[in-house]
PyMOL Python script that loads the backbone (N, CA, C, O; Angstrom):
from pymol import cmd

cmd.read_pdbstr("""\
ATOM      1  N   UNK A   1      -4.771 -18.245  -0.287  1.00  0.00           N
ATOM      2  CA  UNK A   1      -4.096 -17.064   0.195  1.00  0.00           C
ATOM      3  C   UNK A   1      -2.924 -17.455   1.097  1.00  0.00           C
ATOM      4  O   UNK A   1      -2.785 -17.012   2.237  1.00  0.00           O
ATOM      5  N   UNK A   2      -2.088 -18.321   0.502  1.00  0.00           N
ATOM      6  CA  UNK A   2      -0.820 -18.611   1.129  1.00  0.00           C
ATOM      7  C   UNK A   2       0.078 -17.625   2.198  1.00  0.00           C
ATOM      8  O   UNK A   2       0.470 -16.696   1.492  1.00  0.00           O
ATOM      9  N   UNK A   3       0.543 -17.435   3.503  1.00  0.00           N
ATOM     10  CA  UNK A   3       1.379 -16.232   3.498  1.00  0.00           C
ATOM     11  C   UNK A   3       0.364 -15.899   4.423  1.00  0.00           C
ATOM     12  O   UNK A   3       0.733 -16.211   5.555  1.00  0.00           O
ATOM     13  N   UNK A   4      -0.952 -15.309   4.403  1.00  0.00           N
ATOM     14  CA  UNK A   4      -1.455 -14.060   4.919  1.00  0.00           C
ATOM     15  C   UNK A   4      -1.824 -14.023   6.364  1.00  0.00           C
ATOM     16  O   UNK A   4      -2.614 -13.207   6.839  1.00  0.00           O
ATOM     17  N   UNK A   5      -1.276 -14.850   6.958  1.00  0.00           N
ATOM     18  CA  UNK A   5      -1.828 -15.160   8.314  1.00  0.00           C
ATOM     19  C   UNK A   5      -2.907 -15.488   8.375  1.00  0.00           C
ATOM     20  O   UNK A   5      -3.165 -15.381   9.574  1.00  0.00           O
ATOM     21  N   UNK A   6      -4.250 -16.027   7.603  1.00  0.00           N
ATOM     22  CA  UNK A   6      -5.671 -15.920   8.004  1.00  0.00           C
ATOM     23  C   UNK A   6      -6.073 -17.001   8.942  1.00  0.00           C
ATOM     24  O   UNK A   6      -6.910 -16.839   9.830  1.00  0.00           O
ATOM     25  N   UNK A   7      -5.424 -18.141   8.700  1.00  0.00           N
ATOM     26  CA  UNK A   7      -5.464 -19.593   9.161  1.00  0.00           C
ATOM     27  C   UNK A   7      -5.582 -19.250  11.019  1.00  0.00           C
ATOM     28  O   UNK A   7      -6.471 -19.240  11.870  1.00  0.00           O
ATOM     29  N   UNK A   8      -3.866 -18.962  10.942  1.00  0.00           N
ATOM     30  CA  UNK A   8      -3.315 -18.348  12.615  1.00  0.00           C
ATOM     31  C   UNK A   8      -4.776 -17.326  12.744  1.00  0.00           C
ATOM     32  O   UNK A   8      -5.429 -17.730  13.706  1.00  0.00           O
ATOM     33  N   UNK A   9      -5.252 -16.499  12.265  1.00  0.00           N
ATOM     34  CA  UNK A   9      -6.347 -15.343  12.859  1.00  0.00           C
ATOM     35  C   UNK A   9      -7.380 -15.956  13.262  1.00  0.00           C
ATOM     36  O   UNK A   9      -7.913 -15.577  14.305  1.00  0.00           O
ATOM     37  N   UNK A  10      -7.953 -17.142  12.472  1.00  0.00           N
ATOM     38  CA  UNK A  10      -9.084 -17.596  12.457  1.00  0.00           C
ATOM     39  C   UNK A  10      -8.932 -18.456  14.117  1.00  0.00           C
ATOM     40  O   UNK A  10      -9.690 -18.217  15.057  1.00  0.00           O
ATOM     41  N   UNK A  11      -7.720 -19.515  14.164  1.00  0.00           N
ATOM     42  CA  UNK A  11      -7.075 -20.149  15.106  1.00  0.00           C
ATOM     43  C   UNK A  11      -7.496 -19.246  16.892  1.00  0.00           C
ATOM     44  O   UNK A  11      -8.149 -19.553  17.889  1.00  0.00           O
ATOM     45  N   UNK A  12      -6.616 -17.988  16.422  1.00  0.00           N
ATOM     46  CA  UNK A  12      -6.470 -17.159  17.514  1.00  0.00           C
ATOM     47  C   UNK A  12      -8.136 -16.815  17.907  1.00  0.00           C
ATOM     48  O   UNK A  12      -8.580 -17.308  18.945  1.00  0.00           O
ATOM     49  N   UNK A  13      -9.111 -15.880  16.965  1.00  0.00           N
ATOM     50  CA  UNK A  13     -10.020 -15.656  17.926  1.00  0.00           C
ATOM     51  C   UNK A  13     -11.458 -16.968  17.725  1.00  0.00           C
ATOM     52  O   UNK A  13     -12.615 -16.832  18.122  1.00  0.00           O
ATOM     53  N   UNK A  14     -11.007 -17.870  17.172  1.00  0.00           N
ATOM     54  CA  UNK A  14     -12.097 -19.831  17.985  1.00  0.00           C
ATOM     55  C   UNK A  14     -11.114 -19.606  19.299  1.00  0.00           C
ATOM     56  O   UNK A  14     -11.950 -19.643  20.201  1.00  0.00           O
ATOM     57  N   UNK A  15     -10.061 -19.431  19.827  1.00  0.00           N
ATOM     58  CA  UNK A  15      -9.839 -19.952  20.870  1.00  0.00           C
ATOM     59  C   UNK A  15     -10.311 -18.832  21.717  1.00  0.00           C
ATOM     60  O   UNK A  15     -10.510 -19.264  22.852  1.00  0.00           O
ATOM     61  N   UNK A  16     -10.460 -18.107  21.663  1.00  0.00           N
ATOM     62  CA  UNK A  16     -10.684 -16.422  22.342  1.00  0.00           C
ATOM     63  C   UNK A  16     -12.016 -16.332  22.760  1.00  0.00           C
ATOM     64  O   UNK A  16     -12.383 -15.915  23.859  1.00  0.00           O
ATOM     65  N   UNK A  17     -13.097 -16.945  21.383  1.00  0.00           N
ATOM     66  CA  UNK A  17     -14.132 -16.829  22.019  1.00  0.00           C
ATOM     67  C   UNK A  17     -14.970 -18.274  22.770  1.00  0.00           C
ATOM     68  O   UNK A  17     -16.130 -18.289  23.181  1.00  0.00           O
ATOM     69  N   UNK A  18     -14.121 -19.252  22.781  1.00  0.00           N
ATOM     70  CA  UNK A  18     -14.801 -20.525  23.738  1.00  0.00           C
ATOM     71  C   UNK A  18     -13.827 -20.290  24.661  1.00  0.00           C
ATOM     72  O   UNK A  18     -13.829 -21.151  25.540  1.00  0.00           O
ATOM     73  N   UNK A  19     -12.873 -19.323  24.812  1.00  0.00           N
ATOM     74  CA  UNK A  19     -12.359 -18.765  26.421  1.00  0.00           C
ATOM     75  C   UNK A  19     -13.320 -17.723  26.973  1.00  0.00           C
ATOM     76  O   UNK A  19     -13.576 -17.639  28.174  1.00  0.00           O
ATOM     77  N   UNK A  20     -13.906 -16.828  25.915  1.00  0.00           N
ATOM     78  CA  UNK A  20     -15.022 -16.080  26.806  1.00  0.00           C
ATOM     79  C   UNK A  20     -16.289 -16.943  26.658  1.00  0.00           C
ATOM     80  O   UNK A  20     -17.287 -16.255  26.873  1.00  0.00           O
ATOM     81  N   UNK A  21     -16.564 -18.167  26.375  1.00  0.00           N
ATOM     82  CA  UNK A  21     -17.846 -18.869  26.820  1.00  0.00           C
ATOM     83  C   UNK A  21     -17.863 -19.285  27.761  1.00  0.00           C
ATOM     84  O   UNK A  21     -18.921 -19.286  28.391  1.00  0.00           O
ATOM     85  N   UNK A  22     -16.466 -19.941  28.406  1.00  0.00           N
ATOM     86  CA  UNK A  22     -16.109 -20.326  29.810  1.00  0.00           C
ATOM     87  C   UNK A  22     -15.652 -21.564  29.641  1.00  0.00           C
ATOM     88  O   UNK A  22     -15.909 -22.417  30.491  1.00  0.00           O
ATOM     89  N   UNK A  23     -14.820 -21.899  28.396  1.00  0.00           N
ATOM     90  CA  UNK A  23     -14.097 -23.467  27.932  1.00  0.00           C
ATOM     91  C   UNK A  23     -13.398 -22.754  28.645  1.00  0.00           C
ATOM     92  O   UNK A  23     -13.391 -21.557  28.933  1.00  0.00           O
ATOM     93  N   UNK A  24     -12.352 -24.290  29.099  1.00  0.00           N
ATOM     94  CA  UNK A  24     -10.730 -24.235  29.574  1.00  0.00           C
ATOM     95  C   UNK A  24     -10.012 -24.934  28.647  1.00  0.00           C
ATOM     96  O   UNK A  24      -8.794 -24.955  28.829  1.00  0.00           O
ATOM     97  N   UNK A  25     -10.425 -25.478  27.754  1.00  0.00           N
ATOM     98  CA  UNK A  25      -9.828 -26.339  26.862  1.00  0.00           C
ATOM     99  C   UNK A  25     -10.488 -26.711  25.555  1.00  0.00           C
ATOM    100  O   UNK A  25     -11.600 -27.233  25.472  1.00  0.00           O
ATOM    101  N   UNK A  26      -9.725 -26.404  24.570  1.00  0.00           N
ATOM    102  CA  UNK A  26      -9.729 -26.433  23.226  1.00  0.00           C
ATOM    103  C   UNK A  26      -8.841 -27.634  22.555  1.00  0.00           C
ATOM    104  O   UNK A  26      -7.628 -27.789  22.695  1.00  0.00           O
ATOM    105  N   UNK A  27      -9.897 -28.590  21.661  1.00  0.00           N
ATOM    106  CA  UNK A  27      -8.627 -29.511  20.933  1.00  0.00           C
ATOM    107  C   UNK A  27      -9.054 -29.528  19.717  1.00  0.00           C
ATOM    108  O   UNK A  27     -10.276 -29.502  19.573  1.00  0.00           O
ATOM    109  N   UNK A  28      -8.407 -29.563  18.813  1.00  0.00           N
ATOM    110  CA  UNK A  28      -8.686 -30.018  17.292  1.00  0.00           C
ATOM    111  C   UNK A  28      -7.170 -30.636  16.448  1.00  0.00           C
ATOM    112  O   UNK A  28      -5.945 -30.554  16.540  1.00  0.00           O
ATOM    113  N   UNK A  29      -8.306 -31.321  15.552  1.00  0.00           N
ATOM    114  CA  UNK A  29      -7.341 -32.166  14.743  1.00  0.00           C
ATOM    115  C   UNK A  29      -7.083 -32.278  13.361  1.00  0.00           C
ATOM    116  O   UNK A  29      -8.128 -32.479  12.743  1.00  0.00           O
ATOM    117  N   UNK A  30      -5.811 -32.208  12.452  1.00  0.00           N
ATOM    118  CA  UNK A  30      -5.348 -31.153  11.642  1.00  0.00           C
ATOM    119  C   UNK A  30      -4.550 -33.042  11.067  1.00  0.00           C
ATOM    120  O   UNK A  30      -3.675 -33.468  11.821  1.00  0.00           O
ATOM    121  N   UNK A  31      -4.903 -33.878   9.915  1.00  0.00           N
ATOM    122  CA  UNK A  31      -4.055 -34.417   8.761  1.00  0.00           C
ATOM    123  C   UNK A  31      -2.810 -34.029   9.230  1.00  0.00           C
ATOM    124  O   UNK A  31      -2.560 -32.831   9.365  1.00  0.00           O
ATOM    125  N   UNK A  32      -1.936 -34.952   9.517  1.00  0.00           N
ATOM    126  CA  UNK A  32      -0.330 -34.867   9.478  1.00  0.00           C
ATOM    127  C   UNK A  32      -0.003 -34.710   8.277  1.00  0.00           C
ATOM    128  O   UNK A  32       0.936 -33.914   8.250  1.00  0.00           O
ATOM    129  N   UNK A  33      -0.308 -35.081   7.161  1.00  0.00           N
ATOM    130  CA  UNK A  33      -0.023 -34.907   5.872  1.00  0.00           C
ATOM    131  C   UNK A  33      -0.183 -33.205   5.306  1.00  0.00           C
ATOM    132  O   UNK A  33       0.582 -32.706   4.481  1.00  0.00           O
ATOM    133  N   UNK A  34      -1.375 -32.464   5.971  1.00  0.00           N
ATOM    134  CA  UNK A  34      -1.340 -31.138   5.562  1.00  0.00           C
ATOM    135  C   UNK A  34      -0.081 -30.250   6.614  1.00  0.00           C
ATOM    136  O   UNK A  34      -0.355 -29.620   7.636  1.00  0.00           O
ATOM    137  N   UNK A  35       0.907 -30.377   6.188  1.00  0.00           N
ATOM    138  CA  UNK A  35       1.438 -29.331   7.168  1.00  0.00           C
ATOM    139  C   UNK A  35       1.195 -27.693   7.129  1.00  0.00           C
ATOM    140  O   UNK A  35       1.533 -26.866   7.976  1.00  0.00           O
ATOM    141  N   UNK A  36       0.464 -27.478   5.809  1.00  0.00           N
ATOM    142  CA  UNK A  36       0.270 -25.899   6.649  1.00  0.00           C
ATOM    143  C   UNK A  36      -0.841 -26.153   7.479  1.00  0.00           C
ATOM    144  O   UNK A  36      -0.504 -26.057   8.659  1.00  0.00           O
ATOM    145  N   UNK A  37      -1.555 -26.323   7.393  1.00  0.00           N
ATOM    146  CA  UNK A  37      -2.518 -26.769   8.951  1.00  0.00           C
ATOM    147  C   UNK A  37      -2.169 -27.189  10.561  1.00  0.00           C
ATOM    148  O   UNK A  37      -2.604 -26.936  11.684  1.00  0.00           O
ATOM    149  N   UNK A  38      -0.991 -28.078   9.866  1.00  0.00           N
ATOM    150  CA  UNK A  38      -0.359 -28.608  11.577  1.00  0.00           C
ATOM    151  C   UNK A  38       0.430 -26.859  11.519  1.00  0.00           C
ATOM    152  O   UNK A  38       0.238 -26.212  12.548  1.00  0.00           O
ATOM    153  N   UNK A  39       0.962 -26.397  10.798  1.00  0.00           N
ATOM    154  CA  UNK A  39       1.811 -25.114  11.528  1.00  0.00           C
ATOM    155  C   UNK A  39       0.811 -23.863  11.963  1.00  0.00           C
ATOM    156  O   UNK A  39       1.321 -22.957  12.623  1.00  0.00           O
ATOM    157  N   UNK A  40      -0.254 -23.801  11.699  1.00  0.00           N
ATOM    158  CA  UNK A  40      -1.273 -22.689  12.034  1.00  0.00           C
ATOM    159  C   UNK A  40      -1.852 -23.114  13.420  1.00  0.00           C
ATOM    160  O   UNK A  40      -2.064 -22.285  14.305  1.00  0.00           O
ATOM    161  N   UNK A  41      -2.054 -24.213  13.540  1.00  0.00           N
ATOM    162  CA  UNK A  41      -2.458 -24.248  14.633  1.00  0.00           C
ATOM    163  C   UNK A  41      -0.930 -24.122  16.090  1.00  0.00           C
ATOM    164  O   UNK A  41      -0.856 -23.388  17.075  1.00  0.00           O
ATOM    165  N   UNK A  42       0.131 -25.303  15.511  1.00  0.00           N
ATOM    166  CA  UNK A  42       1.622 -24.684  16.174  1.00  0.00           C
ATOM    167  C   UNK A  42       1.513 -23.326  16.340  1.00  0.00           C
ATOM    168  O   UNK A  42       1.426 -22.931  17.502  1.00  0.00           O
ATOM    169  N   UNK A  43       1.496 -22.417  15.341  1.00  0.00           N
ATOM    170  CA  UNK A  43       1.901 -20.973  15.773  1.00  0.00           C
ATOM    171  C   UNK A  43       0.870 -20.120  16.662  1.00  0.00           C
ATOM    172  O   UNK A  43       1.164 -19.342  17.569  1.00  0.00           O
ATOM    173  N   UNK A  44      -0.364 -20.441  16.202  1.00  0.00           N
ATOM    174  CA  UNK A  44      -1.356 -19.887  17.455  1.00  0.00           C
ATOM    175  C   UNK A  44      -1.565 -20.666  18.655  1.00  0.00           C
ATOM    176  O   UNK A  44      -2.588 -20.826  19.321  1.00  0.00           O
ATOM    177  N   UNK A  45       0.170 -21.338  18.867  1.00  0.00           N
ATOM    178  CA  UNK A  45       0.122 -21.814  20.612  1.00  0.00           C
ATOM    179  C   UNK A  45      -0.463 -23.746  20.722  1.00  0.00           C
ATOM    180  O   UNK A  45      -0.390 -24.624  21.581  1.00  0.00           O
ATOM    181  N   UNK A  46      -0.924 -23.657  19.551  1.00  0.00           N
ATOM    182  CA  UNK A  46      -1.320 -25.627  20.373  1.00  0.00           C
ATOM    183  C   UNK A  46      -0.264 -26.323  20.352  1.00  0.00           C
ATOM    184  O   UNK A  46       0.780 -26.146  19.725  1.00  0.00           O
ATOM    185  N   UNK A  47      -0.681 -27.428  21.329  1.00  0.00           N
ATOM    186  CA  UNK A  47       0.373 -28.111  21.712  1.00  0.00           C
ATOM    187  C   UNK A  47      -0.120 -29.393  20.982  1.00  0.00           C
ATOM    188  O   UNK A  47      -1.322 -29.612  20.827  1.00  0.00           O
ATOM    189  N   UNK A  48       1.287 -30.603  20.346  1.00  0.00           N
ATOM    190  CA  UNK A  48       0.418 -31.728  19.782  1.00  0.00           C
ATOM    191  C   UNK A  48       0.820 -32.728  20.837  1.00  0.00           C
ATOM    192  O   UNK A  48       1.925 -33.081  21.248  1.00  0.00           O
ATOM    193  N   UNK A  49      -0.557 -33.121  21.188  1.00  0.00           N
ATOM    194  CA  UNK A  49      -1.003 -33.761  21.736  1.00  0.00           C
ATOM    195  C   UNK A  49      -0.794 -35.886  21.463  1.00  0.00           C
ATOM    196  O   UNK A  49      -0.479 -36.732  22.300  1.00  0.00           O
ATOM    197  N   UNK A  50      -1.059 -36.016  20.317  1.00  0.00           N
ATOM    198  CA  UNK A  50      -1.074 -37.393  20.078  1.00  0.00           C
ATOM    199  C   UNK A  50      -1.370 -37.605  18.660  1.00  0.00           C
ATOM    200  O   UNK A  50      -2.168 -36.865  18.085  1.00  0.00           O
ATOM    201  N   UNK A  51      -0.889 -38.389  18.171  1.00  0.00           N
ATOM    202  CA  UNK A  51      -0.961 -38.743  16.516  1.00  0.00           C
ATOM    203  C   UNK A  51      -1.456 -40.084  16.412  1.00  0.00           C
ATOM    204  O   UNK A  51      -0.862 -41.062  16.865  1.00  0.00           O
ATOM    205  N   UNK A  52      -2.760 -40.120  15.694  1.00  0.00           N
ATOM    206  CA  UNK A  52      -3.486 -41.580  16.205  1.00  0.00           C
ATOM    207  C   UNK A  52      -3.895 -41.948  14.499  1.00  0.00           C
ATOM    208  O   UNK A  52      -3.994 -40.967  13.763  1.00  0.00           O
ATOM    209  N   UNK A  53      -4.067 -42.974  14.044  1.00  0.00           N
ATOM    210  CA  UNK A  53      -4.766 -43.543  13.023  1.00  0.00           C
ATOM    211  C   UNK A  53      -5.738 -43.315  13.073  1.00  0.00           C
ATOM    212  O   UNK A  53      -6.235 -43.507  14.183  1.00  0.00           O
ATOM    213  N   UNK A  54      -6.674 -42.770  11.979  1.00  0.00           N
ATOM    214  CA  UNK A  54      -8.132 -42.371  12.058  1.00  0.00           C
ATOM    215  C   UNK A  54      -8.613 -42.534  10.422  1.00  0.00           C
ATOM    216  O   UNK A  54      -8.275 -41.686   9.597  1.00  0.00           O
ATOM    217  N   UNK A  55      -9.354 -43.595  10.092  1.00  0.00           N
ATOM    218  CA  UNK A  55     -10.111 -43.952   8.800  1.00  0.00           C
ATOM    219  C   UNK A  55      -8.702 -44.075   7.519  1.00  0.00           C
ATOM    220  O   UNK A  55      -8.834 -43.816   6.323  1.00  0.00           O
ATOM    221  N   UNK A  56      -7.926 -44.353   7.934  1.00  0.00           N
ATOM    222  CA  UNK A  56      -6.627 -44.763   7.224  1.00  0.00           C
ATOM    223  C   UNK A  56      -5.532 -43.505   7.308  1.00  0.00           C
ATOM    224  O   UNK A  56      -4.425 -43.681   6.799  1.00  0.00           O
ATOM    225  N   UNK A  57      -5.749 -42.633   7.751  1.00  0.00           N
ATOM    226  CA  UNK A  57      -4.934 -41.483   7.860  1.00  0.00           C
ATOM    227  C   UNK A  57      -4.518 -41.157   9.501  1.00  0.00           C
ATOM    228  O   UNK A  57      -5.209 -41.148  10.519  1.00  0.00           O
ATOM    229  N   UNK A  58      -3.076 -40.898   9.269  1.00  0.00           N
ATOM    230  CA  UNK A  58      -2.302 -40.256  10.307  1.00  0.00           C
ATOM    231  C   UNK A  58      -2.940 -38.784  10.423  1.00  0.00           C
ATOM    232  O   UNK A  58      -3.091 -37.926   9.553  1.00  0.00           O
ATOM    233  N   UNK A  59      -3.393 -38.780  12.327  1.00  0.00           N
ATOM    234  CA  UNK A  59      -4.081 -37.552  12.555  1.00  0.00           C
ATOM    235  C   UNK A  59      -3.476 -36.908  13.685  1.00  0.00           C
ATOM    236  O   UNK A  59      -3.578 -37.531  14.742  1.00  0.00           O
ATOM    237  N   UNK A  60      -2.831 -35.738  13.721  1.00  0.00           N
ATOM    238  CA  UNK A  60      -2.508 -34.757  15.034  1.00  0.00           C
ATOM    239  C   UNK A  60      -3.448 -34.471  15.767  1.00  0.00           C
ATOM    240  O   UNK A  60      -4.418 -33.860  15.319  1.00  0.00           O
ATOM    241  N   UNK A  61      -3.374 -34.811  16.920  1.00  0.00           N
ATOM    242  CA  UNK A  61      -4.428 -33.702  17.443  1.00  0.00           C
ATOM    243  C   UNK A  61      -3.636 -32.860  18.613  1.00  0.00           C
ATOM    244  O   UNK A  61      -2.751 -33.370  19.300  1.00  0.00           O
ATOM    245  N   UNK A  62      -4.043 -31.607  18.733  1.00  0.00           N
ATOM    246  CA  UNK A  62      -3.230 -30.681  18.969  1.00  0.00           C
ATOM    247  C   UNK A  62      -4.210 -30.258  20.610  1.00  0.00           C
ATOM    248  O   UNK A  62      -5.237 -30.870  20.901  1.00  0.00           O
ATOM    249  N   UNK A  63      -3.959 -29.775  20.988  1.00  0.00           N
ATOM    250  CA  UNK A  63      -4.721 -29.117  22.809  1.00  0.00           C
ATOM    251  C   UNK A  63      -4.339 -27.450  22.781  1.00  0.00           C
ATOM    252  O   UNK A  63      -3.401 -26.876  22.227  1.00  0.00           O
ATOM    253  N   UNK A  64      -5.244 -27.019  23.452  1.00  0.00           N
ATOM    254  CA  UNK A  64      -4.759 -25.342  23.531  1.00  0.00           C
ATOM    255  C   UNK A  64      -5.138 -25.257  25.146  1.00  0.00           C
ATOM    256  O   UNK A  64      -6.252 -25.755  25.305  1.00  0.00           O
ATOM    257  N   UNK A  65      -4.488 -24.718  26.569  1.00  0.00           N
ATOM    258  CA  UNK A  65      -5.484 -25.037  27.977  1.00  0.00           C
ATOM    259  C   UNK A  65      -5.713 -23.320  27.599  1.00  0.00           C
ATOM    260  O   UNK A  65      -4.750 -22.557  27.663  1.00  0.00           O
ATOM    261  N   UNK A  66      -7.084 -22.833  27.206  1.00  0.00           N
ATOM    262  CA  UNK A  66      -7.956 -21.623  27.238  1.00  0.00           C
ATOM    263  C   UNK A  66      -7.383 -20.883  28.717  1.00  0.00           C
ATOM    264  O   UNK A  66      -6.755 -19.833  28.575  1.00  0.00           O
ATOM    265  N   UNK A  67      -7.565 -21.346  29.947  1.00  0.00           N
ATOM    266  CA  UNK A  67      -7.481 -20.373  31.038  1.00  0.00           C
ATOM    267  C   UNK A  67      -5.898 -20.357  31.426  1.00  0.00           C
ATOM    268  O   UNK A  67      -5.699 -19.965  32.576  1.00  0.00           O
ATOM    269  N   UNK A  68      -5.080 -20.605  30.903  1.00  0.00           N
ATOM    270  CA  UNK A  68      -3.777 -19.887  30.471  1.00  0.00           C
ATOM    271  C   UNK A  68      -3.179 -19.106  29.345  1.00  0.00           C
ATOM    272  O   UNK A  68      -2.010 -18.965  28.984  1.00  0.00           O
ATOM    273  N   UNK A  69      -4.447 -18.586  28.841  1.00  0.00           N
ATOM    274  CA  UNK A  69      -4.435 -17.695  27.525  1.00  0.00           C
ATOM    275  C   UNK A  69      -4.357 -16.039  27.995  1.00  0.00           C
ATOM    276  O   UNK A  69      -4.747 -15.675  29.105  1.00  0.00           O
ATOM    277  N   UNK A  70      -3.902 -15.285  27.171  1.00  0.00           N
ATOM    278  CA  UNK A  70      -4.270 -14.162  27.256  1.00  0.00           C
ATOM    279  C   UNK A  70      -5.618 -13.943  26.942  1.00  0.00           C
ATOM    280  O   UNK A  70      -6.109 -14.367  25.896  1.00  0.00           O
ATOM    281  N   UNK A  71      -6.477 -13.078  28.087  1.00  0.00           N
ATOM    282  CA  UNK A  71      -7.765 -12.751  27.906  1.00  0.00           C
ATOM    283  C   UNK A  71      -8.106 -11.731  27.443  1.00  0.00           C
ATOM    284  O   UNK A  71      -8.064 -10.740  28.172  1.00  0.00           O
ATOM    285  N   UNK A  72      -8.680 -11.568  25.730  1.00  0.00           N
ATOM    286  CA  UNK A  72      -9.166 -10.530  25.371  1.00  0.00           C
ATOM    287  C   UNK A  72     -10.414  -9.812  25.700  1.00  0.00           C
ATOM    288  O   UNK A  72     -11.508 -10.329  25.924  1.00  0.00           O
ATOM    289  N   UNK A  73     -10.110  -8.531  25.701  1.00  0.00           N
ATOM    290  CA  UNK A  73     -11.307  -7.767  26.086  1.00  0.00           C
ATOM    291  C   UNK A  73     -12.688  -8.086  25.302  1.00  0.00           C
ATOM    292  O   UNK A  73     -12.419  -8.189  24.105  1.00  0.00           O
ATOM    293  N   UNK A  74     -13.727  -8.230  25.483  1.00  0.00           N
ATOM    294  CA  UNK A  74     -15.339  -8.790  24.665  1.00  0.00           C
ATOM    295  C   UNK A  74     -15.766  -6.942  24.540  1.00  0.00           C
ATOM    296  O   UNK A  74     -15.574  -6.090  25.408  1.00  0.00           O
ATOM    297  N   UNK A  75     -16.193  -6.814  23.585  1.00  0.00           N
ATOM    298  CA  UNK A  75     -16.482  -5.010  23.132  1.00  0.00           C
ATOM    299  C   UNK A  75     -18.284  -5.489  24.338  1.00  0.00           C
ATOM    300  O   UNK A  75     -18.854  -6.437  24.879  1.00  0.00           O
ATOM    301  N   UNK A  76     -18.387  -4.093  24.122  1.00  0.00           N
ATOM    302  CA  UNK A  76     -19.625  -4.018  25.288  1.00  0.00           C
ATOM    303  C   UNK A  76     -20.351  -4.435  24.032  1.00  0.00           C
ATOM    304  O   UNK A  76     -19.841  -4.333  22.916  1.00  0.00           O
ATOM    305  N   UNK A  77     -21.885  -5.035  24.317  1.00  0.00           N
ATOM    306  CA  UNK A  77     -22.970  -5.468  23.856  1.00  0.00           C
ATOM    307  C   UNK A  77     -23.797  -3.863  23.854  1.00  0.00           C
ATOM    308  O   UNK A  77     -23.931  -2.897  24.606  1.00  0.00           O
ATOM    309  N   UNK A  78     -24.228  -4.318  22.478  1.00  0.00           N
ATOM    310  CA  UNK A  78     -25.201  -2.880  22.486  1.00  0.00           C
ATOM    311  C   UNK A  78     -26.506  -3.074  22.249  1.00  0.00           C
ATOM    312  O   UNK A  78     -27.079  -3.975  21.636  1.00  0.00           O
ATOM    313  N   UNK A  79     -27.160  -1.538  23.153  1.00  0.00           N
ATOM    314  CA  UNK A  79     -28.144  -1.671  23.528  1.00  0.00           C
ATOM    315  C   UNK A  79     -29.086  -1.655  23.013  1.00  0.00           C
ATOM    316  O   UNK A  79     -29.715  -0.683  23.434  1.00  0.00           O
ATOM    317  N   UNK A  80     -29.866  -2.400  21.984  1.00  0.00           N
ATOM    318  CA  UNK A  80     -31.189  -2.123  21.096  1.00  0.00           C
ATOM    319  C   UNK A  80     -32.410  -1.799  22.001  1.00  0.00           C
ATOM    320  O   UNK A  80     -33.507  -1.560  21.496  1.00  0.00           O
TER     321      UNK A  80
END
""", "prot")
cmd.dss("prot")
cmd.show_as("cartoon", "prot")
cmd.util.cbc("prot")
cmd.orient("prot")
């Protein structure tokens, strides 16, 4: 599904909800070779961090700092 934003959505709320677990920091690492991967994570804000050799492949790894994020509202928990 090329195009549809899902990548960036998925990106946006992993970081949203290990900001409401109480992470400050998020990293993951995305093949330099896949660039739609390195740009989904670019556009939902990570920063790259360092490009290291890992099992013969060039690897990004990217940082997000969680408690300089916008904090989304958590819907109330309901009451069973």
């Amino acid at each position: 599904m090329p195009g549809k934003n899902v990548g960036t959505a998925l990106a946006s709320a992993g970081s949203a909800e290990a900001c409401m677990l109480g992470f400050r920091y998020m990293f993951v690492p995305a093949v330099q070779a896949n660039s739609a991967a390195n740009r989904v994570y670019e556009k939902a804000g990570f920063q790259l961090l360092i490009t290291a050799s890992e099992l013969g492949k060039k690897v990004n790894w990217y940082g997000y700092r969680l408690d300089e994020a916008p904090q989304p509202e958590r819907p109330p928990e309901s009451k069973s």
